[in-house]
C-alpha positions as CSV (number, residue, x, y, z in Angstrom):
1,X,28.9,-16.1,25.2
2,X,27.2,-14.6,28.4
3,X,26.3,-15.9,31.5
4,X,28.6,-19.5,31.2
5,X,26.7,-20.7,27.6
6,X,28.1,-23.4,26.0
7,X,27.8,-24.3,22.2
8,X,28.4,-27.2,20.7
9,X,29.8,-27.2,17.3
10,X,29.1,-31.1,15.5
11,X,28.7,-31.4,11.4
12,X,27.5,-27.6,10.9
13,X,25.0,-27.6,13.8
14,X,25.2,-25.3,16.5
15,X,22.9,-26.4,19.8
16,X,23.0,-24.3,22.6
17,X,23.3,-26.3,25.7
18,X,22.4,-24.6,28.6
19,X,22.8,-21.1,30.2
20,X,20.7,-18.5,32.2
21,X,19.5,-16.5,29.2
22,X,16.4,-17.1,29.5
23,X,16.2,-18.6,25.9
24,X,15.8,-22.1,26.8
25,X,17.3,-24.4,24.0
26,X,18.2,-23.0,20.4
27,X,19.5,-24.5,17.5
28,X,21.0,-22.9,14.1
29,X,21.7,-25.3,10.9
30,X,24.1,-24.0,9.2
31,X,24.4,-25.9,5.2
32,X,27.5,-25.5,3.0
33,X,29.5,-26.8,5.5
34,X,32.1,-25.7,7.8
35,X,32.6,-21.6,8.0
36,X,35.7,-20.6,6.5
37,X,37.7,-18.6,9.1
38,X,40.2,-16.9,6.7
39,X,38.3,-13.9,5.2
40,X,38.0,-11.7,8.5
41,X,41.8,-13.0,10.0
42,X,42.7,-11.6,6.8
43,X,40.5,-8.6,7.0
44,X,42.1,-7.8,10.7
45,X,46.0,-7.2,9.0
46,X,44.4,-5.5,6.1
47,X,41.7,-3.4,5.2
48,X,39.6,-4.8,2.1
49,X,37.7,-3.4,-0.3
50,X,35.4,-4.3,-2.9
51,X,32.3,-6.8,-2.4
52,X,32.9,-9.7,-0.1
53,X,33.6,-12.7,-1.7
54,X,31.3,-16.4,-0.8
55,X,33.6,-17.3,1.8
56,X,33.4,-14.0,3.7
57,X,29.5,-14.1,3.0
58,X,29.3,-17.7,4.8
59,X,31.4,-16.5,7.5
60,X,29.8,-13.4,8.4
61,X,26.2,-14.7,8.5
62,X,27.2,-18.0,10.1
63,X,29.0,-15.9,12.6
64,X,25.7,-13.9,13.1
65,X,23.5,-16.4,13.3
66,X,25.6,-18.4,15.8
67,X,25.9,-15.6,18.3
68,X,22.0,-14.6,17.7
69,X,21.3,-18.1,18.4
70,X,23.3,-18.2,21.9
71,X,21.5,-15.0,23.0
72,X,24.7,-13.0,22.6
73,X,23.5,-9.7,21.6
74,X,26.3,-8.1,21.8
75,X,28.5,-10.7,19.9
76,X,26.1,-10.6,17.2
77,X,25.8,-7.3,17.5
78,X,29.7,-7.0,16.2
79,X,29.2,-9.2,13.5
80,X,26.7,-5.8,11.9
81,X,27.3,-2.6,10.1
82,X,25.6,-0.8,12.8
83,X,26.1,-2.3,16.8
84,X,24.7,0.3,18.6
85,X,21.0,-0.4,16.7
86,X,21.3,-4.1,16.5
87,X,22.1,-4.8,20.1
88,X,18.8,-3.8,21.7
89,X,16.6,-5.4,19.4
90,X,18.6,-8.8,18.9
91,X,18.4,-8.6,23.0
92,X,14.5,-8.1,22.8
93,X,14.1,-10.9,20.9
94,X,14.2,-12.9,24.2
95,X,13.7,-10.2,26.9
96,X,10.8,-8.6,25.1
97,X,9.1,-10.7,22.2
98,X,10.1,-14.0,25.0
99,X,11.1,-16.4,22.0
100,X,12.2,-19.5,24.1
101,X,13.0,-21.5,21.7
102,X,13.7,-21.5,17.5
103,X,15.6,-23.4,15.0
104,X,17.2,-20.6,12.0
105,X,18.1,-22.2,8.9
106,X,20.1,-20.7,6.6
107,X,19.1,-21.0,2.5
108,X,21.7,-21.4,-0.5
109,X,23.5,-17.6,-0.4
110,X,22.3,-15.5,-3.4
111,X,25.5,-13.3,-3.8
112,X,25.7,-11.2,-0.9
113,X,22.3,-12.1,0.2
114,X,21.4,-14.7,3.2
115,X,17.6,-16.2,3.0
116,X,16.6,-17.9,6.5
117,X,13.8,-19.3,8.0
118,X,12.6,-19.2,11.5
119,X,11.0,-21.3,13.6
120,X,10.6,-20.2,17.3
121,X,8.7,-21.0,20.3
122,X,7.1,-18.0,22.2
123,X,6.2,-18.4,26.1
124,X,4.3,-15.9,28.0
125,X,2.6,-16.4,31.2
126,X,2.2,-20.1,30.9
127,X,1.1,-19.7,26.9
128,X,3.4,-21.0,24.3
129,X,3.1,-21.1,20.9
130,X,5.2,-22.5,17.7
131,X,5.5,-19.2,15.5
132,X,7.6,-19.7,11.9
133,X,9.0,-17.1,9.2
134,X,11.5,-16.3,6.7
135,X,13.9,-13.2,6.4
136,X,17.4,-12.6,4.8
137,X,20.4,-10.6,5.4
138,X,22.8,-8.7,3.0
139,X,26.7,-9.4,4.2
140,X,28.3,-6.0,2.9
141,X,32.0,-4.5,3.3
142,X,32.2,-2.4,6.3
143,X,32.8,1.1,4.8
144,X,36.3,2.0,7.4
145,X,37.2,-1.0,8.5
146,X,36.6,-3.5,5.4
147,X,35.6,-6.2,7.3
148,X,32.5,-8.4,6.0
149,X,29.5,-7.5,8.2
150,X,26.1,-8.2,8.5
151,X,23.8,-5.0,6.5
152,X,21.7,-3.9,10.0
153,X,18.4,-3.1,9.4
154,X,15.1,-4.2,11.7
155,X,14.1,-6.6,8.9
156,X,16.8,-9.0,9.8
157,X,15.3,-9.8,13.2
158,X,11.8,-10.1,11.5
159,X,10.9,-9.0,7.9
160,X,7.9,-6.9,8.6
161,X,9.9,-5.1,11.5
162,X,11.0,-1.2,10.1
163,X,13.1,1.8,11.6
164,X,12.3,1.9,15.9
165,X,9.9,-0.6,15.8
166,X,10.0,-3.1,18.3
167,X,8.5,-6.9,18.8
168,X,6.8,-7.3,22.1
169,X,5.0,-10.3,23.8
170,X,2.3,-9.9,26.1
171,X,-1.4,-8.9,26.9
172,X,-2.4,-6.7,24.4
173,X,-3.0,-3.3,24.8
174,X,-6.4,-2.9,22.8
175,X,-9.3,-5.6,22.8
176,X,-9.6,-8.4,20.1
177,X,-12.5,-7.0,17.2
178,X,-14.2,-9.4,14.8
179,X,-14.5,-7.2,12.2
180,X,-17.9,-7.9,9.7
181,X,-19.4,-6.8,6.5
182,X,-22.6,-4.6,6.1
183,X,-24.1,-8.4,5.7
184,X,-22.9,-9.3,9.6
185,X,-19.9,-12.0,6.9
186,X,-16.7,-11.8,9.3
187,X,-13.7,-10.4,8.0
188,X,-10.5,-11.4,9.0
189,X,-6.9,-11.1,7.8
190,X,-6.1,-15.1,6.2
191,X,-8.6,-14.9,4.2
192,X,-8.5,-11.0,3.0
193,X,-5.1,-10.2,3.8
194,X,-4.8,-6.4,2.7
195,X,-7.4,-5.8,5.4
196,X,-4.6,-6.7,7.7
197,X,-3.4,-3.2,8.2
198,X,-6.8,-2.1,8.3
199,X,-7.9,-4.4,10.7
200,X,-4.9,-3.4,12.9
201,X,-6.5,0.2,13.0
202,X,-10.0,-0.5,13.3
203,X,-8.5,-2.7,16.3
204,X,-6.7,0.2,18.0
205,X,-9.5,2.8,17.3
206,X,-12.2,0.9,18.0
207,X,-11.2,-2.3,20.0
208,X,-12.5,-0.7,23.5
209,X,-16.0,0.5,21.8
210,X,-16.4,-2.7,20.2
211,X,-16.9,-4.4,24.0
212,X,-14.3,-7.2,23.6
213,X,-11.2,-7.8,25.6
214,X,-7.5,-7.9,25.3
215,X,-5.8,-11.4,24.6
216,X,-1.7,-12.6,24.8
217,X,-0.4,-11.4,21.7
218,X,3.1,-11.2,19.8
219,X,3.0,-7.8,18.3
220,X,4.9,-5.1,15.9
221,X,5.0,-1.6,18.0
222,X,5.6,0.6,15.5
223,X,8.1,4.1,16.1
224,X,5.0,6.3,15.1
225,X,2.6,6.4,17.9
226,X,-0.3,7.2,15.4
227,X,0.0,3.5,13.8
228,X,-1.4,0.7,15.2
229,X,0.2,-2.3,16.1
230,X,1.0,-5.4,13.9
231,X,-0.5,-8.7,15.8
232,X,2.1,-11.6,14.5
233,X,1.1,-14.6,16.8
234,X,-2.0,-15.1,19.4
235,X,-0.8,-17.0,22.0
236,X,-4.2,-16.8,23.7
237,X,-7.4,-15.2,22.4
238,X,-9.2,-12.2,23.9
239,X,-12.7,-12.2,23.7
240,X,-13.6,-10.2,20.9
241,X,-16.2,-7.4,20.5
242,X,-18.0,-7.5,17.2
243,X,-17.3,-4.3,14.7
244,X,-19.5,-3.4,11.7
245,X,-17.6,-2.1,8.4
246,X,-18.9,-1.0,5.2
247,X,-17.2,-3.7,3.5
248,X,-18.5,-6.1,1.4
249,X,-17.4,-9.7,1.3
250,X,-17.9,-10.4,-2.1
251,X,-16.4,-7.5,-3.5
252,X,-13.2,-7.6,-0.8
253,X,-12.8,-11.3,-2.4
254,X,-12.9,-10.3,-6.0
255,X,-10.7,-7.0,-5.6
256,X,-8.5,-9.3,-3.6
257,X,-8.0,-12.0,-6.5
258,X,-8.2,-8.8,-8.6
259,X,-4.7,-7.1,-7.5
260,X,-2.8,-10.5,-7.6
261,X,-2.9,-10.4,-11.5
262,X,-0.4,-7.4,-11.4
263,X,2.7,-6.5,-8.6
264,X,2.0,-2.8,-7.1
265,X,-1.5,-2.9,-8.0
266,X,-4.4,-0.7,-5.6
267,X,-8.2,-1.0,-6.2
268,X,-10.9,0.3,-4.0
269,X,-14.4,0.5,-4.3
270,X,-17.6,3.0,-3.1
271,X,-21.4,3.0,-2.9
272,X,-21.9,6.5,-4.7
273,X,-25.2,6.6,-2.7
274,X,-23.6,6.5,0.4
275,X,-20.2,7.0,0.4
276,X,-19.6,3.1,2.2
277,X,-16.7,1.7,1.2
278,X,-17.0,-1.8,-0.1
279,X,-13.5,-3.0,-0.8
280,X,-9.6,-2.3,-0.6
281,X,-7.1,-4.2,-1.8
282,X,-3.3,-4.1,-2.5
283,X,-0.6,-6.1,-3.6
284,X,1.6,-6.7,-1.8
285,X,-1.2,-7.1,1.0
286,X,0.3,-6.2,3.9
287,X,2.4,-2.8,5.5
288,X,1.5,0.7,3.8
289,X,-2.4,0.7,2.6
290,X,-1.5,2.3,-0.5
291,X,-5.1,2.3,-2.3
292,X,-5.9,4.8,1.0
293,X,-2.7,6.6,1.7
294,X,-1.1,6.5,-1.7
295,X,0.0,10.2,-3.1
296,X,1.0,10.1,-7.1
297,X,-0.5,11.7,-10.3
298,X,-3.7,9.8,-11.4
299,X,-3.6,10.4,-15.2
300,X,-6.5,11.0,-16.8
301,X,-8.8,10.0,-14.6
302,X,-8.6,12.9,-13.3
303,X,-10.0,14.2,-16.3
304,X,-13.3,13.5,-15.0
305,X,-12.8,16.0,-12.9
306,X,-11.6,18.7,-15.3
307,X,-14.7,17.8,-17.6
308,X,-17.1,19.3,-14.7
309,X,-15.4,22.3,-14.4
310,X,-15.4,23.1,-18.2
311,X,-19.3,21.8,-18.2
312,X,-20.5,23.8,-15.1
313,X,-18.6,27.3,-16.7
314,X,-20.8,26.7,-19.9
315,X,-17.5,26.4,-22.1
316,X,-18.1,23.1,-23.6
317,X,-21.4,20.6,-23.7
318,X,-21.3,17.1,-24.3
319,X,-22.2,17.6,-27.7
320,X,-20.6,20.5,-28.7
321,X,-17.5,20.3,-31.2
322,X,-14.1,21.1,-29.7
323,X,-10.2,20.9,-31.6
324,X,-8.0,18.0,-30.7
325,X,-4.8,18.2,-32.4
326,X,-2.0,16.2,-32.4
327,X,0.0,18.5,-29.6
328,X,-0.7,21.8,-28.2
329,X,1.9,24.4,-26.1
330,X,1.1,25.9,-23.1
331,X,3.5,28.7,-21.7
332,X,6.9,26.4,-21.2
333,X,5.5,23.0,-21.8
334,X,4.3,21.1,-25.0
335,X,1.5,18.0,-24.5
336,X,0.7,15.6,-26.8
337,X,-1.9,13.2,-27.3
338,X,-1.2,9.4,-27.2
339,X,0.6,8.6,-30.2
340,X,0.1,12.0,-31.7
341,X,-3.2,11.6,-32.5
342,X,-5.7,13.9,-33.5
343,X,-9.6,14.3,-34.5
344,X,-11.2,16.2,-36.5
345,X,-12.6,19.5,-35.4
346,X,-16.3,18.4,-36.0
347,X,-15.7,15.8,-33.1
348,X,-17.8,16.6,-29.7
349,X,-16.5,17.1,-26.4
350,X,-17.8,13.4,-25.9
351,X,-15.3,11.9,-28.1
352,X,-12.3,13.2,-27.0
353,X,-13.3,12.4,-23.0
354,X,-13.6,8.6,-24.4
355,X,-10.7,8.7,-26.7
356,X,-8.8,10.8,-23.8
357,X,-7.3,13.5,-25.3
358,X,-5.1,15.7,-24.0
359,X,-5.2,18.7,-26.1
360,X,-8.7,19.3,-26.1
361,X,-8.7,20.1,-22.1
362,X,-5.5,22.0,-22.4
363,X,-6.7,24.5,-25.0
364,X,-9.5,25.4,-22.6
365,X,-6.8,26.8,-20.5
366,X,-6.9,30.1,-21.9
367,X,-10.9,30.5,-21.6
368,X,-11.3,29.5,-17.8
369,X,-8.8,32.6,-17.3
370,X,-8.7,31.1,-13.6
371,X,-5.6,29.3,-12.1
372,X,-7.9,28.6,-9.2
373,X,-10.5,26.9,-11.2
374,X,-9.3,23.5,-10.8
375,X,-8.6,23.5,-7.5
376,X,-11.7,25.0,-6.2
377,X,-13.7,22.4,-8.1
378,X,-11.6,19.6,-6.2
379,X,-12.6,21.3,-3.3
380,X,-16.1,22.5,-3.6
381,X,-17.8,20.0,-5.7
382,X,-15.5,16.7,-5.4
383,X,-14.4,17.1,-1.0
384,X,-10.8,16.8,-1.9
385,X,-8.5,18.1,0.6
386,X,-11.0,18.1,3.3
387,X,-9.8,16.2,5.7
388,X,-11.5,12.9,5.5
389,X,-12.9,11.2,8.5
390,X,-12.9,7.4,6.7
391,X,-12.5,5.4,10.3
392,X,-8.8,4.4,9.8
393,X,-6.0,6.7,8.5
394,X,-6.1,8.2,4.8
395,X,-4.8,10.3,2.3
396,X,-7.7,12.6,0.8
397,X,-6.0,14.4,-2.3
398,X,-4.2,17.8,-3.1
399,X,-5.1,19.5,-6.3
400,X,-2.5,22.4,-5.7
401,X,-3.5,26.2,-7.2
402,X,-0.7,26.3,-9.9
403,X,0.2,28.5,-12.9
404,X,1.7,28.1,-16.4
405,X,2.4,24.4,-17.6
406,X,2.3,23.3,-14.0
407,X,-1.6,24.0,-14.6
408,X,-1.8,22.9,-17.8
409,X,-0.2,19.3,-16.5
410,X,-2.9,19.3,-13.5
411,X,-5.6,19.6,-16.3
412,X,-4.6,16.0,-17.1
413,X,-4.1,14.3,-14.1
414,X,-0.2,15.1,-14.2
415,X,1.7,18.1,-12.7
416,X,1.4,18.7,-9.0
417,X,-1.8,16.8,-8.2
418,X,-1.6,13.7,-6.1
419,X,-4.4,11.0,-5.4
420,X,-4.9,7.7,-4.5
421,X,-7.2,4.7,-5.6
422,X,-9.8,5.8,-3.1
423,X,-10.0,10.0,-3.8
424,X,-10.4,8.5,-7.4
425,X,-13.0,6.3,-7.0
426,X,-14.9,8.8,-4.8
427,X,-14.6,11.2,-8.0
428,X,-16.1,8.5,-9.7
429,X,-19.0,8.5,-6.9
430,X,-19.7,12.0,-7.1
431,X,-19.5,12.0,-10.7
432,X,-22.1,9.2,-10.5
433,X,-24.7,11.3,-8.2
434,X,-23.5,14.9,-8.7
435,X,-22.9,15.0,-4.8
436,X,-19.4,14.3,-3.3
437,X,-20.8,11.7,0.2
438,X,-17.2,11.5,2.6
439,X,-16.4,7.7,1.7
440,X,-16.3,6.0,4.9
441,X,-14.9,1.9,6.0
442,X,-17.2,2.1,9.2
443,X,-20.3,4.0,9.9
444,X,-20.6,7.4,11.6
445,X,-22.7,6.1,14.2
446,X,-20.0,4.0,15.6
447,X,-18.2,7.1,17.0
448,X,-20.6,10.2,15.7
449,X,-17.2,11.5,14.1
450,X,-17.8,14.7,11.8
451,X,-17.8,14.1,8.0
452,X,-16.3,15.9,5.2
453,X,-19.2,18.0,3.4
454,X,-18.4,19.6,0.0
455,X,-19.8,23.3,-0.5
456,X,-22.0,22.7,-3.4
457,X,-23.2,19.8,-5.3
458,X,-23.0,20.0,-9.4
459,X,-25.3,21.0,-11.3
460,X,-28.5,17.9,-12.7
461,X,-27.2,19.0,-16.2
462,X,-23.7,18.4,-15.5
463,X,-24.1,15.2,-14.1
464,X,-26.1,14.1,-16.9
465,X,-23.8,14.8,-19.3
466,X,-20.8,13.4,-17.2
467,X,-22.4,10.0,-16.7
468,X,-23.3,10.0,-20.6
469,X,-19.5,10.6,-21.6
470,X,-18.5,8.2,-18.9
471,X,-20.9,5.5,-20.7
472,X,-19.5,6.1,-24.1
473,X,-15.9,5.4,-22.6
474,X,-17.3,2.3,-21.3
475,X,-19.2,1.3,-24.5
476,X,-16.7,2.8,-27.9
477,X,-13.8,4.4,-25.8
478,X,-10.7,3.9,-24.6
479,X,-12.5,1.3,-21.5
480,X,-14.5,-0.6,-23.9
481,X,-12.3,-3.5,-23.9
482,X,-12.3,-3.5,-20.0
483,X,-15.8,-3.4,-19.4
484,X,-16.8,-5.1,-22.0
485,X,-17.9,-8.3,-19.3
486,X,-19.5,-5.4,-16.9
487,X,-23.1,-5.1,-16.8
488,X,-25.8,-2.9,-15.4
489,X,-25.5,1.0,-16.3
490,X,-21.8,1.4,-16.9
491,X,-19.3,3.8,-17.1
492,X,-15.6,4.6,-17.2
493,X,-12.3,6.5,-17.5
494,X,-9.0,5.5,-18.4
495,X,-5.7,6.8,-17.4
496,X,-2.3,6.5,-18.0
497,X,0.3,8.6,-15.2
498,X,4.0,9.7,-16.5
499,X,6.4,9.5,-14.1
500,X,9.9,10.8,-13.9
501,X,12.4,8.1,-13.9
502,X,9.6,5.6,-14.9
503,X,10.1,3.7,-18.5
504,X,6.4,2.5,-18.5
505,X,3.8,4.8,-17.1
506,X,1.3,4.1,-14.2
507,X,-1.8,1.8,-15.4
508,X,-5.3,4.2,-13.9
509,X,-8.9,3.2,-14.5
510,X,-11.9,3.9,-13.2
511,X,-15.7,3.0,-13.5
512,X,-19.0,2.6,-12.2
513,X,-21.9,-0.3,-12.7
514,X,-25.3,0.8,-10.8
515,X,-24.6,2.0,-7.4
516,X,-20.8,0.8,-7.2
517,X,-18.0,3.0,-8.6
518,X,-14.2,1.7,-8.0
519,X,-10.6,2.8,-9.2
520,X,-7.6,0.8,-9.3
521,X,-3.7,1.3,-10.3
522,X,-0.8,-0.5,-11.5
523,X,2.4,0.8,-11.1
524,X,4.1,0.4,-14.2
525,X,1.1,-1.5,-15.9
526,X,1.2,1.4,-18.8
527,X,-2.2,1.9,-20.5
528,X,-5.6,2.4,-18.1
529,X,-7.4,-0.7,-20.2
530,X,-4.4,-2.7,-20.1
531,X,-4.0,-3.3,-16.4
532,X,-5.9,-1.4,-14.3
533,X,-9.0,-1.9,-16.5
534,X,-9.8,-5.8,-15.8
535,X,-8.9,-4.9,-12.0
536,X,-11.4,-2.4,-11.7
537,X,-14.0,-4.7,-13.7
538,X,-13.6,-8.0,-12.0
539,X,-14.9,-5.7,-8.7
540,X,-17.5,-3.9,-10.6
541,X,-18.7,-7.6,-11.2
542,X,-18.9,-9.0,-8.1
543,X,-20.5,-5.3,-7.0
544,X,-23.5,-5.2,-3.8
């Protein structure tokens, strides 16, 4: 122990008495009883391998959490995997986040794994403030020297804490916002919680604009200076500077209670009118805003896409007949239709978009005779790839130029094309009006940043006929079942997204009701209606 600390050692609870450390009084309980003392004495004359037995788990973290606990960095430091990384954050626990005081108790050891919960005291220029969470650590065998040790990773110290991120205390280093709806409804992070990272940007984009000022905050400060930071604990509130968003209250709440239904599930919603985004939501709620900066292969949803393409060249019309067979081969790949089914060749272009088959784009491969045909039409009619301006950071979409199956696959949703929630549900839009408008989370005028334009808009015909084969999806198709409870003028796609390693494929849907289109994914959730379906229409519902 540094600096003359002494701990006391009575029934399993460690109290630290007294000491210049600057951490005031701490206190770990410790259950199962004593620590062993064998399994490292043992480890010292011998190295061991294989995973490390209870006793060395209870030793290990008890060791860990003892020395954390004292304030000896460097001693707790030794009891980890990796010393040199541990060291300066377990130190900045005091010296930088100034925790003062906390109780860590330890949970019932789940094989190698630790659960804890902590509940500290944070002082800062007269402000103090209980704070309380709950983390874990993995004791694993140390790979040359065999002893048990502690797995090191930020996430020990505090579980949304990643790779050179630290924890700071102090006056913050943007003004507070209070963030509100198009309606003037405030928005905050307890009662929407995946607008917590999005609130964190808006905060560091806009805090200064928004007129407020800064407040004493216990914060995340990410590695990457283009994140914002996390705010974990307000010691003392700034005076915040109201913000305007696109959002919508009712429809954050309902895609909100929306994603809980399924783990790793996205939704986000549009105005097609306008572009204004009126809800994200994830789950989990909080770190990486997936539904924005997501990249995988939407399935066909995407298909929506493809379908404009093949109206505005003239090569198929809503009503026109067109072959779905049970599989077709293109160059070095073979695709197949769910289940191998097939229609008969009288059937129009409309019935296989709402039964979504696969075959009936593919064979169209041949008579577009362009490998850039897709890619242009993401570009020029739909804004993908355009660098979106949206007011926080986002991913807007890559619809590569590709050749052979690998175009084929992209005809489909699959292959080399990547999307998100929102570049799907901004298809939808565009689909919806027959002009792509740059979705946006707050409005230009805020910072008169320049939006994406698209170089052409489709044609009246072809969104016609889009909208009608989106409303026989929605009414006899594949989304019937989904939308079934959605009213107004409706319209859908469904989707289903193979990927590699992946038993179950990724649940995709999308729709629109009126002047609200939205697109949701479940990872894993298999087909569009099943999963993604009564996401998307729970927000269509509750749609402004």
């Amino acid at each position: 122990m540094r600096s003359g600390a002494k701990v006391a050692v009575a029934g399993g609870v460690f109290v630290l008495a007294a000491g210049g450390l600057g951490y005031g009084v701490y206190e770990v309980v410790l259950g199962g009883g004593e620590a062993g003392g064998t399994a490292n004495a043992a480890a010292a004359s011998e190295v061991r391998t294989g995973p490390p037995d209870e006793g060395e788990v209870r030793e290990t973290a008890e060791g860990f959490l003892e020395a954390w606990a004292s304030g000896d960095a460097p001693g707790a430091a030794l009891f980890t995997n990796n010393e040199t990384a541990a060291e300066p954050l377990l130190a900045g626990y005091a010296a930088e986040a100034h925790v003062t005081k906390a109780v860590i108790t330890p949970g019932a050891a789940v094989g190698a794994k630790v659960p804890y919960t902590v509940k500290a005291t944070v002082s800062y220029d007269g402000k103090s403030k209980p704070w309380s969470y709950s983390s874990e650590l993995t004791v694993v065998r140390g790979l040359t020297t065999g002893k048990a040790l502690v797995d090191w990773h930020p996430a020990v110290i505090h579980p949304q804490l990643t790779e050179g991120a630290v924890l700071r205390t102090g006056e913050s280093s943007t003004a507070a916002i209070e963030a509100v709806d198009h309606d003037g409804k405030v928005l905050d992070k307890e009662t929407y919680p995946s607008l917590g990272p999005i609130l964190d940007s808006l905060r560091e984009k806009y805090g200064d604009r928004a007129g407020g000022s800064p407040g004493i905050e216990t914060w995340i400060e990410p590695a990457d200076e283009q994140l914002p930071d996390t705010t974990l604990l307000t010691l003392a509130k700034g005076k915040p500077g109201r913000l305007e968003t696109t959002l919508d209250a009712h429809a954050q709440a309902a895609a909100e209670k929306a994603v809980t239904q399924f783990s790793g599930a996205s939704v986000v919603a549009v105005k097609p009118s306008t572009g204004a985004i009126r809800a994200v939501a994830n789950n989990p709620a909080t770190g990486f805003n997936a539904a924005m900066q997501g990249t995988q292969a939407p399935g066909s949803t995407l298909k929506i896409m493809t379908a404009a393409m093949l109206l505005e060249k003239g090569l198929v019309t809503a009503d026109s007949p067109v072959e779905c067979p049970k599989e077709v081969r293109y160059y070095e790949s073979t695709f197949h239709n769910l289940d191998y089914f097939e229609l008969p060749p009288t059937d129009t272009f409309t019935t296989s978009f709402a039964r979504s088959c696969n075959t009936a784009l593919i064979k169209k491969i041949d008579e577009v005779d362009d490998d850039s045909a897709l890619a242009e039409e993401a570009r020029d009619v739909f804004g993908i790839g355009l660098d979106w301006k949206t007011g926080v950071v986002s991913y807007d979409g890559s619809v590569p130029e590709e050749t052979g199956g690998v175009a084929a696959a992209q005809y489909i949703g699959q292959g080399t094309v990547q999307m998100n929630v929102l570049n799907i549900a901004s298809v939808t839009a565009t689909a919806r009006t027959g002009t792509f408008r740059q979705p946006v989370i707050v409005p230009k005028s805020l910072d008169d940043r320049q939006l994406a334009t698209a170089s052409r808009s489709l044609p009246q015909n072809v969104t016609r006929q889009l909208n009608d084969m989106m409303r026989a999806t929605a009414s006899w198709g594949t989304g019937k079942a989904a939308m079934a409870s959605v009213g107004g003028d409706k319209g859908a796609k469904t989707g289903s997204a193979e990927v590699d390693g992946q038993a179950t494929s990724n649940s995709w849907f999308t729709g629109f009701s009126d002047d609200l289109a939205a697109a949701a994914v479940v990872q894993s959730g298999g087909h569009g209606g099943d999963a993604a379906g009564p996401v998307v229409a729970a927000v269509l519902r509750a749609g402004a």
